[in-house]
KEZADREN-363186 format. One record per residue: x, y, z of N, C-alpha, C in turn; residue in three letters. Coordinates in steps of 0.02 Angstrom, whole numbers, plus 50000, padded with zeros to 5 digits. Layout:
# residues N
XYZXYZXYZala...
END
This chain:
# residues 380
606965370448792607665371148812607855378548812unk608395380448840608625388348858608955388248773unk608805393748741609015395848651609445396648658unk609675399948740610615402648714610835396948706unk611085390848728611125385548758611225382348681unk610575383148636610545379648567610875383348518unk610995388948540611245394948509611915394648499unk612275391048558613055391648579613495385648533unk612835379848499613055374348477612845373848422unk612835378848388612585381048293613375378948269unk613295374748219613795373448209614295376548125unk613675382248116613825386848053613385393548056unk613775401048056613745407748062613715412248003unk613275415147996612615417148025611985411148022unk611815413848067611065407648073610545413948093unk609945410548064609255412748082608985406948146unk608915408348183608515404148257607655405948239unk607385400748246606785403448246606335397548318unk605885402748353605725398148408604895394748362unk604755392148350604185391548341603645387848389unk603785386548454603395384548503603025391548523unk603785394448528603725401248566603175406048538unk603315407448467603015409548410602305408948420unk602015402148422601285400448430601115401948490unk601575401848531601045403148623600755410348606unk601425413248584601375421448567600705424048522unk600755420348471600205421348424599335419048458unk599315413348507598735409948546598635416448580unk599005419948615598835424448670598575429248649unk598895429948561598415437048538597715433448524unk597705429848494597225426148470596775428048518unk597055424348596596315424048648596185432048666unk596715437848685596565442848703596125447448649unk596055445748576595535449248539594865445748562unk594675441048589594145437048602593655433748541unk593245430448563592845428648512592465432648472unk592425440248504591865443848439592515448648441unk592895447748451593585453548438593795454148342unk594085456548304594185457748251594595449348215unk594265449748156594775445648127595655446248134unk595905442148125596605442848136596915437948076unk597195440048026597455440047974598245442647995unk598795438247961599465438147970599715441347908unk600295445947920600325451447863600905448447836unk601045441847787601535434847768602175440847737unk602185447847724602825453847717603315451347760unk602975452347841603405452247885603725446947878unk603545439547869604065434547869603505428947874unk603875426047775603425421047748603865413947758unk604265414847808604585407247816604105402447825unk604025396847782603505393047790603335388647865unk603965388647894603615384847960603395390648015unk603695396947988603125400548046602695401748018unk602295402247955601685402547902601315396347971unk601745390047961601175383547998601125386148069unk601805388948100601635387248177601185394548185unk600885400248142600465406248157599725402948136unk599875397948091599035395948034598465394648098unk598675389548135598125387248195597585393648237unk597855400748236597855405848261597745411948223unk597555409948143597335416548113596935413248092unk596455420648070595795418848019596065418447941unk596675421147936596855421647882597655424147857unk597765426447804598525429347790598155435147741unk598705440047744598855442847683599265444347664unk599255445547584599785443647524599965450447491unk600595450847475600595458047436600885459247361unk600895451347335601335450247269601025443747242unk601245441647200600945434247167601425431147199unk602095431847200602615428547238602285424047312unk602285429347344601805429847416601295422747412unk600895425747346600135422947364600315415347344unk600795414047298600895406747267601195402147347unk601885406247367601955404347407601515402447479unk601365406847501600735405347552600345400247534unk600105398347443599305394947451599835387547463unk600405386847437600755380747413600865379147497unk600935383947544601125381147627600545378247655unk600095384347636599535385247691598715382847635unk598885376047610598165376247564597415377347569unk597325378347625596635379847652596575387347674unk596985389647672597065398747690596615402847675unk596185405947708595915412347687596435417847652unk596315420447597596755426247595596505430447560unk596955435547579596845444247537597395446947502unk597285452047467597895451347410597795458047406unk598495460847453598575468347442598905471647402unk599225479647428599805480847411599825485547328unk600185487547309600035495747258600265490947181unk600145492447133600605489647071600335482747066unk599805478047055599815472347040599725471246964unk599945465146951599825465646861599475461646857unk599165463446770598565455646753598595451046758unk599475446546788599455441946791599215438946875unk599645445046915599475443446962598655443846987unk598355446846956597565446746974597245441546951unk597475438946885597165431646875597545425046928unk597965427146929598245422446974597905420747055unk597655429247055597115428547119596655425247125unk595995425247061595665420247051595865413847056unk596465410747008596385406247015596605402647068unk596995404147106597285400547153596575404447246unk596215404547232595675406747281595785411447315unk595995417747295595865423547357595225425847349unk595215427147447594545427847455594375436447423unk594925439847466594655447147457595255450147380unk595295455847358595815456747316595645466547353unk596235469847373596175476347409596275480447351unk595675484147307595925490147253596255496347265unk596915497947250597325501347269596905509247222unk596855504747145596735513247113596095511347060unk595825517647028595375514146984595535511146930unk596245512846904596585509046846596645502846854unk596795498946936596895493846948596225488946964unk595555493246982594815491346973594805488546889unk594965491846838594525493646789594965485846744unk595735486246765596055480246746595575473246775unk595305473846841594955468146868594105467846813unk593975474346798593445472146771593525467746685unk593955470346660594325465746595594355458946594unk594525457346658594645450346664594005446146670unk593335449646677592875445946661592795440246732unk593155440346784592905433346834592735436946901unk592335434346932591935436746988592825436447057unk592405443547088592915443447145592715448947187unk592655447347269592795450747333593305459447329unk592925462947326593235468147337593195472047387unk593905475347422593695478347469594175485247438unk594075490647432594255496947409594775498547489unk595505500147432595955502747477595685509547494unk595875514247561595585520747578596295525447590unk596345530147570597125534547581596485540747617unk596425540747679596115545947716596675549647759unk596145559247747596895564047782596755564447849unk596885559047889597015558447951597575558447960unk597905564648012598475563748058598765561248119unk599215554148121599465551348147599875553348199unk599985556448237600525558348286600875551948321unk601595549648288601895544948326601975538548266unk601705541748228601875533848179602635533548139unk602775526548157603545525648110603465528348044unk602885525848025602585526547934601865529447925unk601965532447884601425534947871601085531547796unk600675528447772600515525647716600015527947676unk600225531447657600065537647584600395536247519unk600165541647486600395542947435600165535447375unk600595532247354600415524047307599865521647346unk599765523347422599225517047436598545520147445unk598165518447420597515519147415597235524747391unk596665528947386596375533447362595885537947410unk595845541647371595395547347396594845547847381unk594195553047411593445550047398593325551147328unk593575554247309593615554847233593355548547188unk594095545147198594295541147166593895533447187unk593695533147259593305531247284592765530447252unk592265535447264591425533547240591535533247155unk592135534347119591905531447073592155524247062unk592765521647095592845514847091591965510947110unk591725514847160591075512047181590575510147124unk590495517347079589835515647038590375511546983unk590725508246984591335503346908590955498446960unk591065495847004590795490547035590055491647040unk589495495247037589015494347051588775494346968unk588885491846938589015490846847589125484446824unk589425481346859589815475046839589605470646904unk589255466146881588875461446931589425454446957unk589935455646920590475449046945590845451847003unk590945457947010591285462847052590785464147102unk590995460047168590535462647233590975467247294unk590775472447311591045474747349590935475947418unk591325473247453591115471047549591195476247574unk591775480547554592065485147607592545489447577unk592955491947651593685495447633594095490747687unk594895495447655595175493847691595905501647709unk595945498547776596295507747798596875506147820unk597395504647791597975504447835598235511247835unk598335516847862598525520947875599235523247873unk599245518347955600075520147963600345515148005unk600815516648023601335509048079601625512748125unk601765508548178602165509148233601595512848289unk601295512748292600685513448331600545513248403unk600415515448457600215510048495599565508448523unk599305502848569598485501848578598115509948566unk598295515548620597825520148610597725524648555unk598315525348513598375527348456598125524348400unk598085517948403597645514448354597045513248374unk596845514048454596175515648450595735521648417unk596215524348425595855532948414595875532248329unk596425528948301596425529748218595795524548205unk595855521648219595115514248226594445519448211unk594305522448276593645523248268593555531548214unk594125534248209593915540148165594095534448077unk594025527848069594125525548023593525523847977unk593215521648059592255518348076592065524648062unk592175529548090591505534048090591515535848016unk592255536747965592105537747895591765533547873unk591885528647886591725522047827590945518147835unk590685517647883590205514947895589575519747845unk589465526847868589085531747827589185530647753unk589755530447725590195530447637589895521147623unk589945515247669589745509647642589115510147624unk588665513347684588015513847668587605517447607unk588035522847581587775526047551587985522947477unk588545518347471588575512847419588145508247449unk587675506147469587495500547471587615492647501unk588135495347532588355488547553588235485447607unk588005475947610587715474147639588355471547674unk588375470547732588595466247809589365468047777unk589445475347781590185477747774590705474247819unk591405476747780591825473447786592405481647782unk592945482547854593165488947874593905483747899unk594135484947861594945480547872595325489447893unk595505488047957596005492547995596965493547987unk597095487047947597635484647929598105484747996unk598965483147989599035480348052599575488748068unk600365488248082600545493548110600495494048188unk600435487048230600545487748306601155488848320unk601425494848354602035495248368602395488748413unk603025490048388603525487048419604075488848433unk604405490948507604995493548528605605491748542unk606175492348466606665487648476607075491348535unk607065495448573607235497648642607055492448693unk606285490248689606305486948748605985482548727unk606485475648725606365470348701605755464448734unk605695466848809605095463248820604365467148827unk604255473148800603675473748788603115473248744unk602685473448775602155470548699601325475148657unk601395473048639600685478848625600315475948645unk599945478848681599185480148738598565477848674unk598775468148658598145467448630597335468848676unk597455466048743596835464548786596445473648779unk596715476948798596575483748774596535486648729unk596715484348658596405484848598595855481848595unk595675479448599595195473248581594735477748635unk594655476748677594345479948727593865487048710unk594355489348683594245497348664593995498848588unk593995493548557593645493648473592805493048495unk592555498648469591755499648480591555493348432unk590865492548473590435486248450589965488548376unk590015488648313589785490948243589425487148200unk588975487848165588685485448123589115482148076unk589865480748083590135478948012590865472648055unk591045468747999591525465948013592125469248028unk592465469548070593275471648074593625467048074unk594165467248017594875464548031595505465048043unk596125465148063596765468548065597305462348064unk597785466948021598295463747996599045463648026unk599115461448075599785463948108600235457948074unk601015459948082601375455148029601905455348087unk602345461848109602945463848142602815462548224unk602095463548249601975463548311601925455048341unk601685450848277601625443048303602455440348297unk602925441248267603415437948255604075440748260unk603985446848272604755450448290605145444848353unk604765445148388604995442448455605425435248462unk605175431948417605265424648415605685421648345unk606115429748341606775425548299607465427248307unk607965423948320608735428948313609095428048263unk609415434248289609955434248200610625431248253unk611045424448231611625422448287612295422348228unk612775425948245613215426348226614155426248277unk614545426048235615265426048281615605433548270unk616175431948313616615439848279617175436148247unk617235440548174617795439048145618735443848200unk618465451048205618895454848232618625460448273unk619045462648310619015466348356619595472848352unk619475479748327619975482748316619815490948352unk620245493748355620135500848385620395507048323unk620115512648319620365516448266620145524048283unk620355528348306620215537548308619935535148378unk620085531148427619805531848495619045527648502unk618875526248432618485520848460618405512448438unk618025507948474617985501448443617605497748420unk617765493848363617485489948291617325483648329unk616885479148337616745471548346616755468848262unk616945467848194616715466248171616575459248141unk615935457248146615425452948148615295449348070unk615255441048077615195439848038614365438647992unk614365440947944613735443847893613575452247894unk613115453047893613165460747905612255464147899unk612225468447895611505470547874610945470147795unk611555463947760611485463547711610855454247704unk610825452847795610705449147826610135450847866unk610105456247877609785459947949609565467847916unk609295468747877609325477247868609025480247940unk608415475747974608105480548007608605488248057unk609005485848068609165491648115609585495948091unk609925495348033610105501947973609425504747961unk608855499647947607975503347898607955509547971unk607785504948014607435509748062607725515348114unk608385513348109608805518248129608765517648218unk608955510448232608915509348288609565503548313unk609655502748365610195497948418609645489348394unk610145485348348609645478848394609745477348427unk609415473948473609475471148550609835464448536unk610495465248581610835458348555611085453548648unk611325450148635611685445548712612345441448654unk612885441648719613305441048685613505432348732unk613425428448690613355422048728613925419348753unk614655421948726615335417948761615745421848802unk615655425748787616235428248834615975431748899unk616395431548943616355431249011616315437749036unk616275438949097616095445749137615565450849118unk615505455449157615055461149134615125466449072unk614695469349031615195474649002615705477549032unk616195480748997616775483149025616885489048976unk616645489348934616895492548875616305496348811unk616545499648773616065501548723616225501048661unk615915497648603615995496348553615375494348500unk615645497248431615055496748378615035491048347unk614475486848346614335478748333614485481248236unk614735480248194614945476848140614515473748087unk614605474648013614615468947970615005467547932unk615105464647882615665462047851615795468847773unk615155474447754614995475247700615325482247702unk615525483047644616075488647634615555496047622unk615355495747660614875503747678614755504947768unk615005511847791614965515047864614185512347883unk613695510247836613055510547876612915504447901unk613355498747885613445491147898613375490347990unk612955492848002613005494248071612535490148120unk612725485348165611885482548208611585487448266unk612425487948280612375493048356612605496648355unk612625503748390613145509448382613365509348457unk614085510248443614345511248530613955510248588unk613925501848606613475501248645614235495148716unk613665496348772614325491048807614245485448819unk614895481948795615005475748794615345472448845unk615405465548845616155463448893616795461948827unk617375460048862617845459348828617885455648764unk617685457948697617585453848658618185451648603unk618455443348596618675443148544618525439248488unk618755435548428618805434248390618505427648390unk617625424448384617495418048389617095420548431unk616985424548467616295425848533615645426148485unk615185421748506614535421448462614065429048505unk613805432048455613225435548479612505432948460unk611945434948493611485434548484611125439348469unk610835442848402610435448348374609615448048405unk609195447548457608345447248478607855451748429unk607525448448417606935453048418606955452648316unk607325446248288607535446348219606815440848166unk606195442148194605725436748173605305440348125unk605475449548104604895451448056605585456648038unk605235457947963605725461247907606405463447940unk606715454847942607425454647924607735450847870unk607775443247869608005441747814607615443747745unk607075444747751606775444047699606655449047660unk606665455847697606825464747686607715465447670unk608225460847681608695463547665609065462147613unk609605465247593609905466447518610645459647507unk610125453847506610435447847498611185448547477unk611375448647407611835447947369612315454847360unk612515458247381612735462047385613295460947437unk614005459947369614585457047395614675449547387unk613945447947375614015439147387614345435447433unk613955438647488614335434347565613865426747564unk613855424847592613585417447587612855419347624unk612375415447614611905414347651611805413947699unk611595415547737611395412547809610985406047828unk611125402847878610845393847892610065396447933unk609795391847921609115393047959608985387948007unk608705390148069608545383948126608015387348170unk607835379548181607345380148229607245377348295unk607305381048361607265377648406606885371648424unk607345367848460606805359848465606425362948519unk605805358048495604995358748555605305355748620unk605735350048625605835349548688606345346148692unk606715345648760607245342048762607535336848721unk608065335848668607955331148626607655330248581unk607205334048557606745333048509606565338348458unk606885339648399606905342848348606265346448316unk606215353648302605495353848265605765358948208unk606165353948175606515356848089605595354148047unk605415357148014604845357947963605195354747915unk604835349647881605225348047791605585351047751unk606165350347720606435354847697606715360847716unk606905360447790607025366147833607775364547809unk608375370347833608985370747826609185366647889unk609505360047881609745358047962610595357547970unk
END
């Protein structure tokens, strides 16, 4: 069915829309454009661990990864058969036993303090050594330094702590670098990743390595229908002696969620105009985080833009902002908007309780005419 359409007949504001038909075609297409000897594809569950897009992405990954015990409980309790990996800087002893027990496959060592805690615990486990390499990124949103991962330093000696301790096997690394990327830029970070790592596995010893690229495919909340050039990634990753995997989280699911809300008011003040909107970024951080316009459609009201005005939230700070002076048509009081592009670190990146505005309702577009695809326990 057309979303605006389902969109226009929400019968409580703010709502999360989530397409999950849509979601999976999206996710199949990456799936087929990495191909069959193309890289693992692991879902980065940060971006957005709502459990029915956890199911409608599962058919289409090799796996998830986790960056908390929170994360990992949740995921194994959705997704019980899951491959997973268990990233991310700061984990505690609980959360590392927790890794064991609940089956992660890989566990990513951020530092050697956080190796030497795994060796204490005495139980066998998959290691793949986080890598903080001084490669420069030109163009990345983020750069991921500093807490994450290590240097060769710190490196070859996490290596010989594992080549000591026979419960501790080590496959690989893993390189997330940086984000916001695009195909040729992450080609080029790709293979100066390979050419470190392949020489450094070998010279530890390691058999039928394992070179996790992590994810960081850009996504342009400017232009809402473009996409990252999987077929050309995939394409362009040299053929290696070692497994590759990558973790994209923001690039599979941005697309296939909205943030739908109403206007409470409409006011003018020093020459310019307020829409303001009910919830706020306290709902939505992404476009205060990133310092961008979200891409919105304004579903009731009539004519073309006419006018210019800053989309609103309800929260008593100037940065409460979706849109900045952008043009609208005539908007008043009850016109629903539609926020695009709201399916990775929005609800779940933003600063819930603050003010204690109410929650937001969650939905999911029906698969087809008439026919509902709310998940158990979904908000209906």
């Amino acid at each position: 069915m057309n979303p605006f359409s389902y969109m226009r007949g929400i019968d409580r504001f703010p709502a999360y829309v989530y397409d999950l038909a849509g979601l999976s075609d999206h996710a199949g297409s990456v799936r087929g454009a990495l191909g069959p000897d193309g890289p693992e594809l692991f879902y980065a569950a940060k971006a957005n661990p709502d459990p029915a897009v956890l199911r409608a992405l599962a058919p289409h990954m090799d796996g998830v990864e986790i960056s908390s015990g929170g994360e990992l409980a949740h995921v194994r309790a959705t997704l019980p058969d899951a491959r997973l990996a268990f990233g991310g800087p700061g984990k505690t002893d609980e959360e590392l036993a927790l890794a064991h027990d609940l089956g992660v496959e890989r566990v990513h060592v951020e530092s050697p303090n956080e190796l030497a805690r795994l060796v204490e615990t005495a139980r066998p486990v998959g290691i793949l050594l986080r890598v903080n390499l001084p490669f420069r990124t030109p163009g990345a949103a983020l750069q991921m330094s500093g807490p994450f991962g290590m240097d060769e330093e710190a490196l070859d000696a996490c290596a010989r702590t594992i080549a000591r301790n026979p419960r501790l096997t080590l496959h690989g690394v893993h390189a997330h670098l940086a984000s916001g990327l695009d195909a040729p830029a992450m080609l080029d970070l790709a293979e100066r990743i390979i050419e470190w790592a392949l020489p450094w596995l070998e010279a530890h010893g390691v058999d039928a390595p394992e070179i996790n690229l992590g994810g960081g495919m850009a996504v342009d909340y400017r232009s809402p229908e473009s996409r990252f050039d999987w077929k050309g990634y995939a394409a362009g990753l040299p053929a290696v002696p070692a497994r590759l995997r990558i973790e994209p989280g923001r690039a599979l699911t941005a697309y296939h969620g909205w943030y739908v809300t109403d206007v409470l008011d409409v006011k003018s003040t020093r020459g310019e105009t307020y829409a303001v909107l009910r919830g706020g970024t306290h709902h939505l951080r992404t476009p205060v985080t990133k310092g961008h316009d979200q891409p919105f459609t304004v579903l009731t009201a009539e004519g073309e833009p006419c006018r210019r005005a800053t989309l609103v939230g309800q929260l008593c700070t100037p940065k409460d902002v979706f849109a900045h002076d952008v043009p609208v048509p005539h908007l008043r009081p009850g016109d629903i908007i539609a926020f695009a592009m709201a399916g990775a670190y929005a609800w779940n990146i933003s600063h819930h309780d603050f003010l204690m505005h109410p929650k937001p309702a969650f939905r999911y577009l029906p698969t087809r005419e008439g026919q509902n695809s709310f998940p158990a326990g979904a908000s209906q």
